[in-house]
N, C-alpha and C positions, 0 to 999 in steps of 0.2 A: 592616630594610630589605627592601623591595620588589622583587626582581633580576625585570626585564623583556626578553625578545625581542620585536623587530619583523619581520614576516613580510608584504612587499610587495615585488611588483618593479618598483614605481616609486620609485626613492632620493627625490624631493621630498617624497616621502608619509612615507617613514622617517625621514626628518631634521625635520619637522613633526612628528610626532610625538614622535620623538624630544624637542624642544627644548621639547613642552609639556609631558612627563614629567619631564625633568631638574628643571624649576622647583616641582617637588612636591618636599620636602626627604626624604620616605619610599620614593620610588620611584628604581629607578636603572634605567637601559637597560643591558643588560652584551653586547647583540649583535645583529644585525639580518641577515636573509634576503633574498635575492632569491626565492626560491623555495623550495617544499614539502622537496625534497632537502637544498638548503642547508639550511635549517630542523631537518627531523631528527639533524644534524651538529653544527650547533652547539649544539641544546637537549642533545642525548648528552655532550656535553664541559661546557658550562654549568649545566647543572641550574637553570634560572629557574625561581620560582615561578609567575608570567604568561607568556604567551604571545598576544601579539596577531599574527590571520594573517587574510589576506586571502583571505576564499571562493573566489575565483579562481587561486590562484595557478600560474603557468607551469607545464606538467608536470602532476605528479602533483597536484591539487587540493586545497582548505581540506577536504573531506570526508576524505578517502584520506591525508592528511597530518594530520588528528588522530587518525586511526586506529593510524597508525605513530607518533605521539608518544605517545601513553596505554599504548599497548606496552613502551616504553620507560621508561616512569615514569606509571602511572595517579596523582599527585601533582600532575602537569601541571593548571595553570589555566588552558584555555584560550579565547580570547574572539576569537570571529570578526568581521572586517571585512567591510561589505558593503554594498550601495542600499540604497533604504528598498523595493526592488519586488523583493527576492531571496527571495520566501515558501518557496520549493521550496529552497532553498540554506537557510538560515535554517533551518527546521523539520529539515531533516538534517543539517546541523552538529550543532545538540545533540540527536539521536538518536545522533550518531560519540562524544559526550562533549564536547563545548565546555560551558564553562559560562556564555558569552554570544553577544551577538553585538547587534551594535550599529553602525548606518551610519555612512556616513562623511559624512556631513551632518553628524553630532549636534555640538552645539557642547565646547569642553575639558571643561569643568563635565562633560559626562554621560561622555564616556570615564575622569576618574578616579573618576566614582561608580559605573560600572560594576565597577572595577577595584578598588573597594574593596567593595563587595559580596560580589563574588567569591570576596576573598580572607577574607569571614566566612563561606564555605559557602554563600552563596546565589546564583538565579539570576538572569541581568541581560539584557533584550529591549527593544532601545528601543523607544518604544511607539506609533512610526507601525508598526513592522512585527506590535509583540506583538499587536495589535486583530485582526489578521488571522490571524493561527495560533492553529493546534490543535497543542500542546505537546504530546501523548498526553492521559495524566491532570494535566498540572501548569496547564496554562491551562483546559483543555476547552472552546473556540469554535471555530467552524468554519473550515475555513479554504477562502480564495476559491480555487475549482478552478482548476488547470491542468491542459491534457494533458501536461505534462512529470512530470507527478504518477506519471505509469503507467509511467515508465522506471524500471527498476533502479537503481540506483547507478554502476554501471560502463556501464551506457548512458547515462543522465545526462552521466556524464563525458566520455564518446567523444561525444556529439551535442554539447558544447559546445567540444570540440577542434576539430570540424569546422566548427563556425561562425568560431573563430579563421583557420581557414587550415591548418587542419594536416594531412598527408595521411597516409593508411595505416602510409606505413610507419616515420614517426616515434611516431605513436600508437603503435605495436606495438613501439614502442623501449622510450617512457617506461612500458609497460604491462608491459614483457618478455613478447610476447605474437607470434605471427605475424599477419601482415597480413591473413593470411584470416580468422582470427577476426577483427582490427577490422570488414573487410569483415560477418561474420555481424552481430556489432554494429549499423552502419549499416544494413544491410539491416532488423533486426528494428526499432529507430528511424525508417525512414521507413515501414514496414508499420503501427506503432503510431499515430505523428504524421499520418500521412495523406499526404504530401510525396513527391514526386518528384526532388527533387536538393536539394543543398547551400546551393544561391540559397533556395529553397523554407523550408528548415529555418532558415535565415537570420534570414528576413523573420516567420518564424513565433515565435521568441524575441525576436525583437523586439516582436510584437506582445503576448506574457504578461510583457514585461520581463527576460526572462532576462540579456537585453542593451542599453545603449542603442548608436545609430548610434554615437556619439564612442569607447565601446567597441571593437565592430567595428573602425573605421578605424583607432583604435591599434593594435589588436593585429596587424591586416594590415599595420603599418609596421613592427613588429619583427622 
């Protein structure tokens, strides 16, 4: 048997999932996240072989959150959710140790052959996104530039907090971090990206896809 986590903080998405999981007689769901924290909590008590989690997720992110699950159990299968436009998300997931990652467009079919793949050792990129990355040595093709390419990791993270809405000093919460560093953060992300304010930085993930608008406005209502 197949023991599965879901890792979204939209329950529609978790319960869709869910219900197309269940109906595979080898897979079971045994727990489901809202978030990266939750996530780490319950794979720590559950020990699932899969882990399906969403690049984005609240807080501490898909990146930073397989970093802290593979810690926990490098045994971890884990299989990031994401757009088919997340090339920058996508290509660092599995540099963190994902061993897929696959949109949320793809239809059921490609989510359990991901997840059977997976679970024979190998790796799984659906293939609107695979065309476009450079896996290191495991695809070797180019991949299409972005300026978000030249951020860190933990810049990455912080310039996509900031686009949500999120100010300093919760960043510096979820970061355990002081506000003045986030502040150094921001500062060295709009020197990098070229941008002048937060509207700026915005408008600019939107236009490499970091983000779509329906994005944005969600996560500005939560």
């Amino acid at each position: 048997m197949i023991t599965i986590v879901i890792v979204d903080c939209y329950h529609l998405v978790r319960v869709g999932i869910s219900r197309i999981l269940t109906d595979i007689g080898n897979f079971k769901v045994v727990g489901e996240a809202n978030d990266g924290e939750e996530a780490v909590g319950i794979a720590r008590k559950l020990k699932p072989k899969v882990i399906l989690i969403d690049v984005k997720t609240p807080g501490t992110d898909g990146i930073e959150t397989t970093k802290k699950l593979l810690k926990i159990d490098s045994g971890f299968n884990i299989i990031a959710l994401g757009s088919c436009h997340d090339d920058v998300y996508a290509s660092r997931m599995i540099k963190a140790g994902a061993k897929g990652y696959i949109t949320k467009k793809a239809p059921p079919e490609e989510l359990i052959t991901s997840i059977t793949l997976v679970m024979k050792g190998k790796f799984y990129v659906s293939n609107d996104v695979a065309h476009r990355l450079a896996l290191d040595s495991v695809f070797g093709t180019d991949v299409k530039q972005s300026v978000f390419n030249q951020l860190s990791e933990r810049e990455l993270q912080t310039a996509m907090m900031i686009t949500r809405g999120l100010r300093a000093a919760k960043i510096a919460d979820i970061f355990c971090i002081s506000a003045k560093t986030v502040n150094s953060y921001r500062y060295r992300i709009f020197e990098k990206l070229h941008v002048n304010s937060d509207v700026e930085l915005a408008i600019l993930a939107i236009k490499y896809k970091m983000f779509n608008i329906d994005e944005l406005m969600s996560s500005a209502s939560r």
